[in-house]
N, C-alpha and C positions, 0 to 999 in steps of 0.2 A: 766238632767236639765242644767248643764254645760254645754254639749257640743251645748242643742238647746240656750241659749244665747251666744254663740262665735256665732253660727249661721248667729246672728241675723243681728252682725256689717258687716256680707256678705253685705246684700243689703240696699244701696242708700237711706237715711233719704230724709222724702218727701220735708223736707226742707235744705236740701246739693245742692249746685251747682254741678248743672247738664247738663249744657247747653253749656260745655268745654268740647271737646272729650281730655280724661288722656292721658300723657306720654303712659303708656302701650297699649292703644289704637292705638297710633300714630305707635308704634314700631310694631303691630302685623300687621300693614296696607302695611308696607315695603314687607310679604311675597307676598302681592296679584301683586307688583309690579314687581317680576322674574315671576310671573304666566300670567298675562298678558303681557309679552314680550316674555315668551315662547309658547303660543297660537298665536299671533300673527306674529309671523315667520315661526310656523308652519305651519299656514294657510297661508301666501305667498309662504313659498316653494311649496305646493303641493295642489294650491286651483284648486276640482273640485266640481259638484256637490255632490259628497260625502261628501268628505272633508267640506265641507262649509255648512254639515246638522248634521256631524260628531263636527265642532266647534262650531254649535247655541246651541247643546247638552252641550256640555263642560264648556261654559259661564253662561246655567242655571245653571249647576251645583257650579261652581265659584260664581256665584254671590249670589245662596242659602246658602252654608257656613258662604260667609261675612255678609251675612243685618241677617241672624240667630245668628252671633254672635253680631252683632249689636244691636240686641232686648233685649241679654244677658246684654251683656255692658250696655245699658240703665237703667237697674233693678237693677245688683248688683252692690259694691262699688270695682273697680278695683284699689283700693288702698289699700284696703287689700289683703295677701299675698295669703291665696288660691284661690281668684280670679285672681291673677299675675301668680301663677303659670297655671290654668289653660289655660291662656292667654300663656305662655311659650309652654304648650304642643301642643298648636292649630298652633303657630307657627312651633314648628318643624313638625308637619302633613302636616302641608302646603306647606314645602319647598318640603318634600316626594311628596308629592303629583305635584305640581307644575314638578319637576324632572320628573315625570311619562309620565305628560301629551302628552309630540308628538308621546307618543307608546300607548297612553291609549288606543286606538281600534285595538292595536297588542298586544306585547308581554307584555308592560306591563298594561296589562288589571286589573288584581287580585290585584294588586299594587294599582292601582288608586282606582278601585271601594271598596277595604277594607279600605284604609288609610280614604278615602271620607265617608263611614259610620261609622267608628268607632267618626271619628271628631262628624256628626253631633247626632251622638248618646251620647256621653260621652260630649258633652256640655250640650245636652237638662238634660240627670240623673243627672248633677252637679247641675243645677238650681235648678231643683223639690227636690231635697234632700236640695238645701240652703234657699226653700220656704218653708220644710216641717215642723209643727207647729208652723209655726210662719204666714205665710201667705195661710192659706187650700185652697182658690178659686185657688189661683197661683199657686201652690202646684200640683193640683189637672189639669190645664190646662196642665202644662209642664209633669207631667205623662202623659196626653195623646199625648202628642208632642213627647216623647219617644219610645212609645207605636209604633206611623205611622212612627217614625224614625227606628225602629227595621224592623217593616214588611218592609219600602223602601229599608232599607241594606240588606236584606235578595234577594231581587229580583235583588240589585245590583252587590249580590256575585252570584248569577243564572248567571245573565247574562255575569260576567265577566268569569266563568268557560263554558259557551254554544260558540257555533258556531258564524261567525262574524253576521249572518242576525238574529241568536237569540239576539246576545249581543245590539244590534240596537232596537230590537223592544222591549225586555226585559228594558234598559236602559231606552229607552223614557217612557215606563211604569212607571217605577221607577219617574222619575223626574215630568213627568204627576199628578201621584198619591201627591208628595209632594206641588206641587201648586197649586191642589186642596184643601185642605186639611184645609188650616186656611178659604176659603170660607167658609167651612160645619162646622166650631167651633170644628176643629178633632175630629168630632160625632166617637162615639166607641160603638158598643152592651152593654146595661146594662150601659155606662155610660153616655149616651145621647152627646151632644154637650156642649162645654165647655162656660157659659154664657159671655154675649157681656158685654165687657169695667169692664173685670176682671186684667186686670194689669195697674199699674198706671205708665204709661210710661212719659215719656219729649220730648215734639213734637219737640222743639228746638234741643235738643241733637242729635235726630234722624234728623234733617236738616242738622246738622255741620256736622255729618258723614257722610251723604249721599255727603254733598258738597264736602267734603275729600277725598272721592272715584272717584268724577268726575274728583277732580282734578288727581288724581293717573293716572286715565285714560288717561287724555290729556297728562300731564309728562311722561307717556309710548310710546302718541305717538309723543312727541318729541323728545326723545332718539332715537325710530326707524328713526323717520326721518336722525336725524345727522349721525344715523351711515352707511344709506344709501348714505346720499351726501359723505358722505367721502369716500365710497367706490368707487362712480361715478364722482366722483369730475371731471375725464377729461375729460367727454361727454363736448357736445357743450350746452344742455339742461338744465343742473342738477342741474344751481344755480337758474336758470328761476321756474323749477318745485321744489326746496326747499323751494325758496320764497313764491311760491305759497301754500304748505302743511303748513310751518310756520303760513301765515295768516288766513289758512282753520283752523286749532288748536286755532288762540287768537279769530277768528270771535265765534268757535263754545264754547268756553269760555267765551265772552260777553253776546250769546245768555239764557246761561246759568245760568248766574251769576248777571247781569244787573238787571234784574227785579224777573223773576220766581225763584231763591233760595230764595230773603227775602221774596215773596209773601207767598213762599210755607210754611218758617218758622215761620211767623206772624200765620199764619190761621192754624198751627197743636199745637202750643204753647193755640192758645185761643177756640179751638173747645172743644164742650162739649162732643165729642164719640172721644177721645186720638187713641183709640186703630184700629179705624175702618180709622178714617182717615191717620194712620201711616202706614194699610196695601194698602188705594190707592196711595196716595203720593209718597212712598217708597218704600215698598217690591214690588210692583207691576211698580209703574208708573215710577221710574227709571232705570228698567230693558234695555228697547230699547233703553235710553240715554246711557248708558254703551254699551251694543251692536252696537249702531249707532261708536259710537268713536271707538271701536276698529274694524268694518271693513274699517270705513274711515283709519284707521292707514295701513290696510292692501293694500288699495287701492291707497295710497300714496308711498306705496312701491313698485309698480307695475310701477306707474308715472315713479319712479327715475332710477328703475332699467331698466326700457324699453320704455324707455321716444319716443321717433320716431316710433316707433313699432304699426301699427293700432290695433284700442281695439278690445279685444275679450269680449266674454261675460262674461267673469271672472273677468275681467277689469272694466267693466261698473257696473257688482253686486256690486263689495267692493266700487270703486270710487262717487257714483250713489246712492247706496241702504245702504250705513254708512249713509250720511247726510241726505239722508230721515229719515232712522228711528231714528235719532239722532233728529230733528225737531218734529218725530210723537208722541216720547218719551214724550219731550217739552210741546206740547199741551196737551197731558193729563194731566201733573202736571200741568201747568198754569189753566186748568179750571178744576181741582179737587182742587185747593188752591181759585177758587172763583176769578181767576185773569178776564183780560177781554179778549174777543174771537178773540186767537191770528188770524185775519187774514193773515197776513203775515206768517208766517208758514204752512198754509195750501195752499196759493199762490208758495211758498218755496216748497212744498214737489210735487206738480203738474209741476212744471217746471225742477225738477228735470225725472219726471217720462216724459214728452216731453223727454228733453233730450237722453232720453237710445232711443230714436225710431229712431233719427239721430246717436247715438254716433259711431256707426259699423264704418259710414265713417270718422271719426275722429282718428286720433294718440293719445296715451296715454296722452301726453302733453297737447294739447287741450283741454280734457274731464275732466283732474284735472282743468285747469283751469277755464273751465266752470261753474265747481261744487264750486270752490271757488267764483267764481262770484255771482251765486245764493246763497251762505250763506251772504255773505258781503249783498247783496240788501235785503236777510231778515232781518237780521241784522238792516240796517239804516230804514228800513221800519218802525222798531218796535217801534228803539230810536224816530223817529221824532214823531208818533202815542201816544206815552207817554209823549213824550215831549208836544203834542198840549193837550192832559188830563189834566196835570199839568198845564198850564199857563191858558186854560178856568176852572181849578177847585181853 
């Protein structure tokens, strides 16, 4: 009985400010920041098609760990110590992990894919043990999130010990099966699916985190960017195409932040299904916002370092295919928040897609700043369209 009331002070009083991502929160956010600077240089050193279907896999994976332990964070109170501590362990997995990643599809294979389940396993059994009698719905869902997290680790330790085209198809398996998974209410035999709008989450809280990540993201790739000018500093180009990566980062930051974060965090704060709207918004609908920025980061790195050099196709995908899916990301959360139909962004992600048909005959330099030209005109598209809402509302 003791130990189920220390329990209890684990998780988040319905009425505790909840809409403040904690200290601990803030500090566990720094690991995902050496994790995206080490995928993202890994994938400029050596982007090909592989490579570039090798790092869509890696980013699900990254970004599954963070918005899972985000959901964590949401429930229980990370201000108590066993909640710190587990927040301590998730970090040092992370930095392992993170460490792993530019061998994850070589040698260090078993490294990455054990540190990567053991995380998302040994989060999910802390929860349902900190739910258990005291909250059985909750209880009873995150056992089954344990449950699909066992069987994924189990396919991820397969695939890390098989062949490189087993670990490929095994891998995506794995990552496949987990994003599935909360569609179907982690259905399990004999326990059916786990019933809708059983945890009582803070649509707000899960706004601020999500906004905290994007920014993690943009501030990842304005490190990459400086440490590239600095390396290129004596080209003739390099301050022309930093200016430009600098503007492409505060453009794709305004698009972000201007309108569609408070939209998104009004309508998940006041909807009456918490939990379904936190799986489009968030878990799902921020996914290509995070992916768009970091191959734009990669694609910026291509600019600096080979700035005169016509694009290849490797060039025009990061340069090109970041700020599209960084845009395509946009419109889903803007009209899953009820915002209005961003035209402008889907104007924005078609003239980008023109663009790659000419870009072959274009120099690197060129094609960055094309692509920052089209975020800037979606961008002002958006502002003057809200702007003209506001003054006729």
């Amino acid at each position: 009985m003791h130990t189920q009331t220390v329990r209890h002070h684990w998780i988040r009083e319905e009425d505790a400010e909840r809409s403040k991502a904690s200290f601990p929160e803030l500090f566990f956010d720094l690991v995902f920041v050496f994790a995206l600077i080490q995928l993202s240089h890994t994938l400029a050193s050596d982007f090909t098609s592989a490579t570039a279907g090798e790092a869509v896999l890696l980013i699900l994976a990254i970004w599954w760990v963070w918005i899972h332990t985000t959901w964590v964070t949401n429930l229980l109170d990370t201000e108590r110590e066993p909640v710190r501590y587990l927040l301590f362990a998730l970090m040092f997995a992370g930095i392992l992990m993170a460490i792993a990643l530019p061998e994850a599809f070589g040698e260090h294979a078993l490294i990455f894919a054990g540190i990567y389940a053991a995380m998302q396993i040994g989060r999910s059994a802390f929860t349902a043990y900190a739910f258990y009698g005291i909250d059985e719905r909750s209880a009873r869902t995150f056992t089954r999130i344990t449950i699909w997290q066992v069987i994924a680790g189990v396919i991820w330790i397969a695939g890390a010990v098989a062949g490189f085209e087993g670990r490929i198809f095994l891998w995506g398996l794995a990552i496949l099966l987990e994003y599935i998974v909360p569609l179907v209410g982690y259905w399990l035999p004999g326990m059916g699916r786990a019933p809708k709008e059983t945890l009582s989450l803070s649509g707000e809280h899960m706004a601020e985190r999500c906004a905290l990540f994007v920014i993690i993201c943009l501030g990842e790739t304005i490190l990459t960017t400086g440490r590239n000018a600095v390396a290129y500093m004596s080209a003739d180009l390099t301050f022309l195409v930093f200016c430009s990566a600098f503007l492409s980062t505060v453009t794709m930051w305004w698009i972000y932040f201007h309108h569609g974060q408070v939209k998104a965090a009004e309508t998940a704060e006041n909807t009456s299904a918490p939990e379904t709207m936190a799986h489009s918004l968030f878990t799902y609908g921020h996914l290509p916002i995070v992916a768009g920025i970091i191959f734009t980061a990669v694609g910026e790195e291509f600019a600096l370092s080979h700035a005169d050099e016509h694009v290849e196709w490797r060039h025009a995908v990061a340069m090109l295919g970041g700020p599209a899916l960084f845009l395509l990301g946009n419109i889903w959360v803007k009209i899953a928040a009820g915002s209005r139909f961003p035209l402008s962004h889907i104007v924005g992600v078609c003239a980008l897609g023109l663009m790659a048909i000419t870009s072959m005959a274009m120099a690197n330099w060129m094609l960055n700043l094309s692509a920052t030209a089209i975020l800037l005109v979606t961008a002002f598209w958006e502002y003057v369209a809200l702007r003209k809402i506001s003054s006729s509302g």
